[in-house]
C-alpha positions as CSV (number, residue, x, y, z in Angstrom):
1,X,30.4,77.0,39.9
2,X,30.0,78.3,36.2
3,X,26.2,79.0,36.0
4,X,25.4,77.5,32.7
5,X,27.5,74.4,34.0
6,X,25.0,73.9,36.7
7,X,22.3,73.9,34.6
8,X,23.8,71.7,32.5
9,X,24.3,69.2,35.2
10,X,20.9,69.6,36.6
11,X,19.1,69.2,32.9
12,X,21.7,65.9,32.2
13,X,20.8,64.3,35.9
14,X,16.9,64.8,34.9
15,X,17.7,63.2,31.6
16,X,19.7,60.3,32.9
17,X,17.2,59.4,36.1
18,X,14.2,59.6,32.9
19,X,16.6,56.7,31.2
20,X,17.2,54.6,34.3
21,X,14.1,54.4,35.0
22,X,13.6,53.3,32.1
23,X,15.8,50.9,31.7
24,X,14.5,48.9,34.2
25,X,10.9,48.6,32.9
26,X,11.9,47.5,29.7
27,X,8.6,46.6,28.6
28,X,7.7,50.5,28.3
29,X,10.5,51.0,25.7
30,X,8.9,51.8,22.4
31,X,11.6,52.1,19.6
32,X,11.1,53.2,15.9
33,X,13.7,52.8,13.1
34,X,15.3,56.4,11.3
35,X,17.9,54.8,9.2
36,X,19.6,51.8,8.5
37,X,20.7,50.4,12.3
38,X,19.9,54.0,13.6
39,X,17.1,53.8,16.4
40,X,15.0,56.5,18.1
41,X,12.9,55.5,21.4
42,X,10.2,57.2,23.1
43,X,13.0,57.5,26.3
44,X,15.3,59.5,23.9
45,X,13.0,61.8,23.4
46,X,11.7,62.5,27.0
47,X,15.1,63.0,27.7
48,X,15.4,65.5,25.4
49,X,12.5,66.9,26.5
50,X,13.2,67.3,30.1
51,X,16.9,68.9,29.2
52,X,14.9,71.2,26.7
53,X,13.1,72.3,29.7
54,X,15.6,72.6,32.4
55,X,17.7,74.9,29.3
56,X,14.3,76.8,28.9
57,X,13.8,77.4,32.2
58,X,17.3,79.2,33.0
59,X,18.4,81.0,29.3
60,X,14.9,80.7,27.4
61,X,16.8,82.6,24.3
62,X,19.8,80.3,23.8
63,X,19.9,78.1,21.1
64,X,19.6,74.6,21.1
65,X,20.8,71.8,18.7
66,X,20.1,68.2,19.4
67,X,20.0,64.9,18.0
68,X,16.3,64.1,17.5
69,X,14.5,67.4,17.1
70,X,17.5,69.3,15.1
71,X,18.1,73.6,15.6
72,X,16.1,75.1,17.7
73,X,16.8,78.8,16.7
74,X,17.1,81.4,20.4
75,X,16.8,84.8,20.0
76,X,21.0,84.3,21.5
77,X,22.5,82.9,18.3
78,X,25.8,83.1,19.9
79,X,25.4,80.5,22.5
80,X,24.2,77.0,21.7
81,X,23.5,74.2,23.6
82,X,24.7,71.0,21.7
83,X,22.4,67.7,23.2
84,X,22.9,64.2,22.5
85,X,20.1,62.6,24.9
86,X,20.9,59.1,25.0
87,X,24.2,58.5,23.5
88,X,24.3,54.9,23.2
89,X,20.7,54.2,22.1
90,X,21.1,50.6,20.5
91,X,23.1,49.7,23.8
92,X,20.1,51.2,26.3
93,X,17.4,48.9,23.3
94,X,20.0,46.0,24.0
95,X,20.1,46.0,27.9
96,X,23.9,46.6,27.4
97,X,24.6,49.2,30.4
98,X,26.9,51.5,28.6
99,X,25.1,54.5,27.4
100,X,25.0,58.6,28.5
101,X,23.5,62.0,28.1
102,X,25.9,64.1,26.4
103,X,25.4,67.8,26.7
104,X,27.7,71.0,25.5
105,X,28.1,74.9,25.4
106,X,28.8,76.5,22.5
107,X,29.6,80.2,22.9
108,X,30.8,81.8,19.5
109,X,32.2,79.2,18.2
110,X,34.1,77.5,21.2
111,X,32.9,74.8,23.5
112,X,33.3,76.3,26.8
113,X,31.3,73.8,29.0
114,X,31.0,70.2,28.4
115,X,29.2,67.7,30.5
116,X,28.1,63.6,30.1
117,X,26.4,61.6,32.4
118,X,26.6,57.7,32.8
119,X,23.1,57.6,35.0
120,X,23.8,53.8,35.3
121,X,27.1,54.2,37.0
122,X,26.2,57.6,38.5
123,X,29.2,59.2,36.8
124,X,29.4,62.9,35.9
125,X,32.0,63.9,33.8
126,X,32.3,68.0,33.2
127,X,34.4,70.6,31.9
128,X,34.9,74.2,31.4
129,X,37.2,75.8,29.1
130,X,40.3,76.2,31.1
131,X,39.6,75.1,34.5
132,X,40.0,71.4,33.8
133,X,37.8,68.0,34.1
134,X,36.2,66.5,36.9
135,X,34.9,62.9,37.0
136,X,32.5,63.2,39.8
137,X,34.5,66.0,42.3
138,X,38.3,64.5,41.4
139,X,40.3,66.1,38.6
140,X,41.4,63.8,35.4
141,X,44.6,64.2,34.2
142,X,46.3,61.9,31.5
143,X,49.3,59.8,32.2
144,X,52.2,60.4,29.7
145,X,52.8,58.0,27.0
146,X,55.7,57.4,24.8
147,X,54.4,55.7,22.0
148,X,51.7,53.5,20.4
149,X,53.1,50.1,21.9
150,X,51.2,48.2,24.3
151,X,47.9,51.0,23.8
152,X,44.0,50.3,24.3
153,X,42.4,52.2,21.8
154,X,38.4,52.8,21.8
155,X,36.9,53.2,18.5
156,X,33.2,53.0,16.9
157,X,32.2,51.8,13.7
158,X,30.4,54.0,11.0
159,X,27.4,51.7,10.7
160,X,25.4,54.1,9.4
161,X,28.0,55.1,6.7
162,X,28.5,51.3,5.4
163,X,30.8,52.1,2.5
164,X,33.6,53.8,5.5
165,X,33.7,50.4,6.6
166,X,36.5,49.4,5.0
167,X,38.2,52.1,5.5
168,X,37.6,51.8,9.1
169,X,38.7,47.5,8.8
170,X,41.9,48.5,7.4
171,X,42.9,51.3,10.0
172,X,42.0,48.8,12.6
173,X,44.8,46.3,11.2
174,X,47.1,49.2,10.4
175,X,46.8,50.0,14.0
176,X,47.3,46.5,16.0
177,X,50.5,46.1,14.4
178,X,51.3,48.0,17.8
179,X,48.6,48.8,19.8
180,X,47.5,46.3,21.9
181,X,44.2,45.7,21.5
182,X,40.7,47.3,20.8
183,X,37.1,48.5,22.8
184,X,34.0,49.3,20.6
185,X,31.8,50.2,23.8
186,X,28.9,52.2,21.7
187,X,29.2,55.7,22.9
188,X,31.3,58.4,22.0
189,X,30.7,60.6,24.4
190,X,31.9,58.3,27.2
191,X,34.7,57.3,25.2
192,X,36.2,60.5,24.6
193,X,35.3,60.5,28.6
194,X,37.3,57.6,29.3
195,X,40.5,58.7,27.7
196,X,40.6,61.7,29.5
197,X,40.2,59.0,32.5
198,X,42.6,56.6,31.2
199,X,40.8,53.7,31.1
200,X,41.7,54.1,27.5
201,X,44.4,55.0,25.7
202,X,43.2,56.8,22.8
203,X,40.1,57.1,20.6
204,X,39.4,57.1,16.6
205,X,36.0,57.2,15.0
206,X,34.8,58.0,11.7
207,X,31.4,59.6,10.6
208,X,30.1,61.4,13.8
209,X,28.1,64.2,14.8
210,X,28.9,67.3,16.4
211,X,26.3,66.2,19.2
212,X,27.8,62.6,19.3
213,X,31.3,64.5,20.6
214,X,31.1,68.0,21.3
215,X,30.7,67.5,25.2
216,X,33.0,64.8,25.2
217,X,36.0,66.7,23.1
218,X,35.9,69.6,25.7
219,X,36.0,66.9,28.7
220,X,39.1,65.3,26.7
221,X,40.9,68.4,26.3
222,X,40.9,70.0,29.1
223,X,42.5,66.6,30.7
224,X,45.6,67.3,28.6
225,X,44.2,64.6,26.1
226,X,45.0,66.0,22.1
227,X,42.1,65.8,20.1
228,X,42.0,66.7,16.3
229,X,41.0,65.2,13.0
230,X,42.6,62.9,10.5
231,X,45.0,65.7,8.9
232,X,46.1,66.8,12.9
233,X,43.6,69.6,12.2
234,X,40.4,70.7,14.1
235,X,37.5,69.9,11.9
236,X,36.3,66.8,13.6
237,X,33.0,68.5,14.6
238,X,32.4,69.5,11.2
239,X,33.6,66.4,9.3
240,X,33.0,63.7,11.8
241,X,36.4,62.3,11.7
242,X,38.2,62.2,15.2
243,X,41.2,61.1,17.5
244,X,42.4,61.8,20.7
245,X,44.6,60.7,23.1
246,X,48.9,61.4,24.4
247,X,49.5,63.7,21.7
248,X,52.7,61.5,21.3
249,X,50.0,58.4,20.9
250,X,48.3,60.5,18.6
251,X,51.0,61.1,16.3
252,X,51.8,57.7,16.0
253,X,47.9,56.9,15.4
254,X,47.7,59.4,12.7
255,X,50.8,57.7,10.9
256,X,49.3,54.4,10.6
257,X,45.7,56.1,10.0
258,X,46.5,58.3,7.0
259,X,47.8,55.6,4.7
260,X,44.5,53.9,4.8
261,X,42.5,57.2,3.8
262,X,41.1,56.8,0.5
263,X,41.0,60.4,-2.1
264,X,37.4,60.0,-1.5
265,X,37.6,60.4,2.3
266,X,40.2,62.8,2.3
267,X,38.3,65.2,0.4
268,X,36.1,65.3,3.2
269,X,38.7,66.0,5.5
């Protein structure tokens, strides 16, 4: 097994029995308000603690970004490790049991692990650059597609960008003309997870960050699932924009999506 992918295993299992746990003593959860709709608990960051520490532990000078404490600069610039510890926070403040610890490798540039962990239904998805996805010890693979009809498509809504909302409404009626219906689950990570799985067909979401898919973008390639941004480019980590599924679905997705792109949006393309 790929060292670092071991680690990054072991540090998302420690991260996903912390939130577990917590999920079923619900009283302990203590939750405080960064944005509009955008939540931080005291069990995000113990999770990100005890990933923080299983990283430290094994590469002490990698760098490290992650949702709730931002860059920590290594004295290895080249390799980052890109940390989402609860991906799915409103869910896990809900009681909703849909939520995961999202954790990727960054060397140069290029994702070459990715890992998420649904500690509620003790699933492990991983990847490494060119040796394929595992959901637990079986290999994913996508099942072909021919087109758009008849598709599940996952999505998210940008509820902490209000004004893409619109945007986001009118893709969504673009889009059912033939797809066949809609999920809006709450976590990224596992969505990009489940395509790769096909329990989805394909997945669009606007305004995310690089920890929000990183992890879940490698898992999704490396299953033979196309992932890119609104222009078929790959700027989705940098612009927050994203799709992926049958790159035959995805064409068709990206035909009914571009229309509804306002100048504004594409200049952030």
């Amino acid at each position: 097994m790929n060292p670092m992918l071991n680690i990054a295993i072991r540090a998302a299992r420690k991260a996903g029995n912390i939130i577990a746990k917590s999920y079923e003593r619900r009283d302990d959860i203590q939750a405080d308000m960064k944005g509009q709709h955008d939540f931080v608990t005291n069990v995000d960051k113990a999770a990100e603690a005890a990933v923080i520490e299983t990283i430290k532990a094994s590469y002490p000078d990698h760098s490290i970004i992650s949702e709730e404490i931002g860059v920590v600069e290594g004295k290895d610039r080249d390799v980052q490790w890109v940390i989402d510890p609860l991906d799915g926070t409103t869910n896990f403040l809900k009681g909703f049991p849909h939520f995961s610890v999202s954790i990727a490798i960054r060397v140069k540039g290029r994702t070459e692990v990715g890992v998420v962990y649904d500690p509620i239904k003790n699933e492990l998805f991983t990847a490494v650059r060119g040796e394929g996805t595992k959901l637990n010890e079986a290999r994913l693979r996508i099942a072909e597609r021919r087109d758009m009809k008849g598709a599940v498509l996952a999505t998210g809504f940008p509820f902490k960008q209000a004004k893409l909302m619109p945007t986001q409404l009118a893709i969504m009626s673009s889009l059912i003309t033939e797809a066949a219906d809609f999920r809006r689950t709450g976590s990224a990570a596992l969505d990009l997870c489940y395509v790769a799985a096909d329990r989805v067909d394909g997945f669009f979401e606007m305004g995310l960050k690089p920890w929000d898919c990183a992890a879940g973008d490698l898992i999704a390639r490396e299953a033979g699932v196309l992932v890119c941004d609104f222009n078929a480019g790959h700027n989705y980590l940098k612009s927050g924009h994203i799709i992926a599924g049958h790159p035959r679905l995805v064409k068709d997705m990206l035909g009914k999506i571009q229309p509804c792109l306002s100048e504004e949006l594409k200049n952030t393309l």
